[in-house]
N, C-alpha and C positions, 0 to 999 in steps of 0.2 A: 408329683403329677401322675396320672393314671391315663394312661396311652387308652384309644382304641382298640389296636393291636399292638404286639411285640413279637417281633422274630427274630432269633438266636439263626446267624449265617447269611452272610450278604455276596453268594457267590451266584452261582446259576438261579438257585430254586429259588432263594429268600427275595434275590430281587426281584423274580418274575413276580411273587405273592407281592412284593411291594408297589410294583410299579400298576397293578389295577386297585391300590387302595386309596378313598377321599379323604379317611378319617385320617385323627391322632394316629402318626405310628411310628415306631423304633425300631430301627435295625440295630441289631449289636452282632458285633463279631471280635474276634480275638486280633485278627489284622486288619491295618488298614482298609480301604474298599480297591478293589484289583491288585492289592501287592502278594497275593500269597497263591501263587498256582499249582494244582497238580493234575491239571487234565491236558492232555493233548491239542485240545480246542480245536480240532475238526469238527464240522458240523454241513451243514443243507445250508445253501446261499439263501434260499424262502424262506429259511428259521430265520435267518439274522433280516430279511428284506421286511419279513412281517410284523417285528417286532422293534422295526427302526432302527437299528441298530449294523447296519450295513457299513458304517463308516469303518466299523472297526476290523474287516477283510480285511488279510493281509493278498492271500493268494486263491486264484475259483481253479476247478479241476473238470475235467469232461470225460477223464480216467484215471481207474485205478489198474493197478498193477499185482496180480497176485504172483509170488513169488513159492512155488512149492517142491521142495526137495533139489533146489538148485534151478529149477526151470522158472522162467518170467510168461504167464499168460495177461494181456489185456484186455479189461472189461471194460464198454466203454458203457458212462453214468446216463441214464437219463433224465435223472435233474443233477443238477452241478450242485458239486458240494464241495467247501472251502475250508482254509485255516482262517483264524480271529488270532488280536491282538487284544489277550485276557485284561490286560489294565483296562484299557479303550473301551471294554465289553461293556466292565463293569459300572467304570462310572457314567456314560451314555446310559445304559438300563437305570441307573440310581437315578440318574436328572428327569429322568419319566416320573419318577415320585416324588413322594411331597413327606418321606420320612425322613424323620432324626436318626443321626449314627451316633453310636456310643462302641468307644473301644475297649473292648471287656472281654473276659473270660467266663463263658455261663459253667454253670458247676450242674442246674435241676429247678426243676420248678417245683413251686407249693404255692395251693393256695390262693392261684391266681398272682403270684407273683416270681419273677426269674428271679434266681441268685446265680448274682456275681462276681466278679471279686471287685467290684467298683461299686458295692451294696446290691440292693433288690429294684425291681424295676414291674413295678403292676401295671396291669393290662388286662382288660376284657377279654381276649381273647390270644391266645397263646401257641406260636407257629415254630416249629423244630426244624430248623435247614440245614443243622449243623452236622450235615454229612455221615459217612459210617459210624461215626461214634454216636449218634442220636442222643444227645447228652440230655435232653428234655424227658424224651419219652423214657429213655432207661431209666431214669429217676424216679420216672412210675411206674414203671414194671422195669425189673430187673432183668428179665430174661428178652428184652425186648430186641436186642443186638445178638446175632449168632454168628457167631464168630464161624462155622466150618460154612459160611454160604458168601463167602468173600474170596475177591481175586487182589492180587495184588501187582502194582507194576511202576517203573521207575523210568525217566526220560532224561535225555539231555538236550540242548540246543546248541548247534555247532554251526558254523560257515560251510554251505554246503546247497546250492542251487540244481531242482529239478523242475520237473512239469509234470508228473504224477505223483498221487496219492499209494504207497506201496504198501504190504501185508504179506507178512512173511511165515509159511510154517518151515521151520525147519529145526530140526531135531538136533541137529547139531550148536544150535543155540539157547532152545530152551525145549523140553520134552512137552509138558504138560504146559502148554501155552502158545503165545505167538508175539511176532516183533513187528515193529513197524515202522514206518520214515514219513513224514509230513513233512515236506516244503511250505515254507512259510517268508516270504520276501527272498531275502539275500542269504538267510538261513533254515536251516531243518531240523526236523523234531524226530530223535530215531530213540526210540521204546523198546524192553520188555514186559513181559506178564504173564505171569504164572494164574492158570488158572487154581490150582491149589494152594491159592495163599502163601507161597514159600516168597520171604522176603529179602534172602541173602541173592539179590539179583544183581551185582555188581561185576561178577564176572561174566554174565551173560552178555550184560550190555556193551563191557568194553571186547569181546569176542564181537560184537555185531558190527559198533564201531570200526574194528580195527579190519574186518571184510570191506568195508568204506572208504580205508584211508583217512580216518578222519579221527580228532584225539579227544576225548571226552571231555567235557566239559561241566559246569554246573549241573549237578542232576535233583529233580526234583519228583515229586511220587508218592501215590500214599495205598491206603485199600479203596478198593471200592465193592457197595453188597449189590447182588445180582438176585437176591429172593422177596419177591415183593412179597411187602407185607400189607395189614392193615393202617392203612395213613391215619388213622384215627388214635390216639392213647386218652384215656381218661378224658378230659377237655382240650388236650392238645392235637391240634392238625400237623401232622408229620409230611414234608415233600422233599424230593431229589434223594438222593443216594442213601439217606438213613432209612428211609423207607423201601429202599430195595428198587428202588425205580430206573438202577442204571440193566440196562439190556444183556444179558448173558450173553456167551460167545462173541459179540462185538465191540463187549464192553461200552458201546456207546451211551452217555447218560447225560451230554448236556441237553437234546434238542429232546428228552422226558422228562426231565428235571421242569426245562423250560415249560412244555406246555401241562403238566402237572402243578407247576407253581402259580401258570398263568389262571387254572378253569379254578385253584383255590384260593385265588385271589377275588377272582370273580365271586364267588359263593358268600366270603369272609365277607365282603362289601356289602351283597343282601343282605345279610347278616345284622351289620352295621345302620342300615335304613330301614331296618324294623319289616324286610319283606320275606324273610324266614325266623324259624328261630336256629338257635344255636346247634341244640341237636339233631333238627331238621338239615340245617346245610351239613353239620357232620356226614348223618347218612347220606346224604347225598355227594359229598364227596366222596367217601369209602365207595360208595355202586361203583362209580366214573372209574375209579382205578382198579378196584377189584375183580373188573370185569374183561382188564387185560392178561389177568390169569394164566391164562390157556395157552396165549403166544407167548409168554415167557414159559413156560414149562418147556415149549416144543424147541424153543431156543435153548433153553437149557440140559434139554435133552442132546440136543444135537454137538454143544460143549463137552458134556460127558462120556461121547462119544470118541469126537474128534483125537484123541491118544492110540485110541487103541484103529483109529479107517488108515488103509494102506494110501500111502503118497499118493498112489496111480489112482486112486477112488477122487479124492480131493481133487487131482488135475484132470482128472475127467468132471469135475461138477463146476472145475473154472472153466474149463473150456467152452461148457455148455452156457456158463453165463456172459461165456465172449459174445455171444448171438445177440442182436440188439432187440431183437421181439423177447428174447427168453429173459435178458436182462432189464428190461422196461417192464414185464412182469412181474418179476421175481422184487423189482426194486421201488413199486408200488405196493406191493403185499407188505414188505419189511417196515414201510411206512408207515404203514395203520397198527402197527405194533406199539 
């Protein structure tokens, strides 16, 4: 059979791209659908509201908590932003669509068709979700994954109840990075991440833990790339983290993943109904994203900073975002990022 579409990753990105499609289509991924996490799953309560997917909140927050050099300042949010329950995410977004899952390991495309280890799988049109590894698009360019524009970070979930969302710099945990604690029901999500991709992060984590009281648990974690790239390879549409679409310095990448999978779902559909052509919605996808540029530079910039700004500069820039006009500001701006 010959799909409409196929997309390789059925986590944030692939199901957004999925869930605005009519045609034939196939998700493939290597795990089940929500069995395999490695994001935090914090996000904006209006991400999950507008995409129906609301059911799968666990906890909503109206503060964060930054944590720097021993000191706690609080900012308080002007739109509420919450934990999800990744299973619950995933298959609510999948029942918005009308695709087949096949449980496979993509290796690359050719040719207008995926290889898998479960054989080949042809498709009109061909979508790479499959995270930093972009195992689609590297297969047609080889250089297409850069490996020195990756962070890397590991989490656990433990028994552990609060009412804010916390961010930690502290040096005495990780230099070149930062930690963090998410409540999520009856337990919590406490992280590291390095921003230069160092992966032996195991000791960091149970030093953050063990400032908690609290004993480590299953840890799960992977890289994520922060340099956006061209979403476009050859014939294939690239979305979420392979294409660099997760946000530097706050590492956040579901709610871009999300609406980068959502506007290329959109396009692939035109597509589909004969109201663009193929390479026409390409460019026009590539604009839409490429023209975030700029605020991920500034954000990136401001990462590659962050090691070397003095404690007191950072608790001076929370304190200023403790102000509810500077912080309703600042947290509208970061939005349209």
């Amino acid at each position: 059979m010959q799909y409409d579409v196929a997309i390789v990753g059925a986590s944030f990105a692939g199901l957004s791209v999925a869930s605005k499609l009519g045609g034939s289509t196939l998700l493939i991924d290597r795990k089940d659908i929500g069995s395999h996490q490695t994001s935090a799953c914090g996000t904006l309560v209006k991400t999950m509201e507008e995409i129906g997917c609301e059911n799968s909140i666990l906890q909503e927050f109206d503060t964060a908590a930054f944590h720097v050099g021993g000191r706690e300042i609080d900012i308080p949010l002007y739109d509420r932003y919450c934990t999800i329950d990744y299973k619950k995410f995933c298959r609510t977004l999948f029942r918005q669509s009308s695709a087949d899952f096949v449980k496979a390991s993509a290796s690359g495309a050719k040719g207008g068709k995926i290889i898998t280890d479960r054989g080949n799988f042809k498709a009109r049109i061909i979508v790479d979700c499959s995270g930093w590894p972009a195992v689609l698009a590297k297969s047609v360019d080889e250089n297409y994954v850069k490996g020195g524009m990756m962070s890397f970070g590991i989490e656990t979930e433990v028994p552990f109840e609060d009412d804010k969302l916390r961010f930690f710099i502290d040096r005495k945990i990780i230099g070149n990075g930062a930690a963090w604690l998410f409540p999520a029901g009856k337990k919590s999500r406490f992280g590291v991440a390095s921003y230069a991709g160092e992966t032996n992060l195991m000791q960091n984590l149970r030093k953050f833990t063990d400032n908690h009281n609290v004993k480590m648990g299953k840890v799960h974690g992977g890289y994520f790339c922060y340099s956006l790239k061209r979403p476009c390879v050859g014939n294939i549409f690239v979305a979420g983290c392979g294409a660099g679409q997760t946000l530097p310095l706050t590492g956040e990448g579901i709610r871009r993943s999300i609406i980068f999978g959502l506007k290329c779902g959109e396009i692939i559909q035109q597509v589909i109904d004969g109201e663009t052509s193929l390479g026409s919605g390409m460019r026009v996808y590539e604009n839409l994203v490429l023209k975030y540029r700029k605020r991920y530079k500034l954000l990136l910039k401001m990462q590659e900073m962050l090691p070397e700004t003095s404690l007191w500069k950072i608790r001076l820039v929370a304190r200023l975002l403790s102000f509810k006009p500077v912080e309703k500001y600042v947290q509208k701006m970061y939005e349209k990022i």
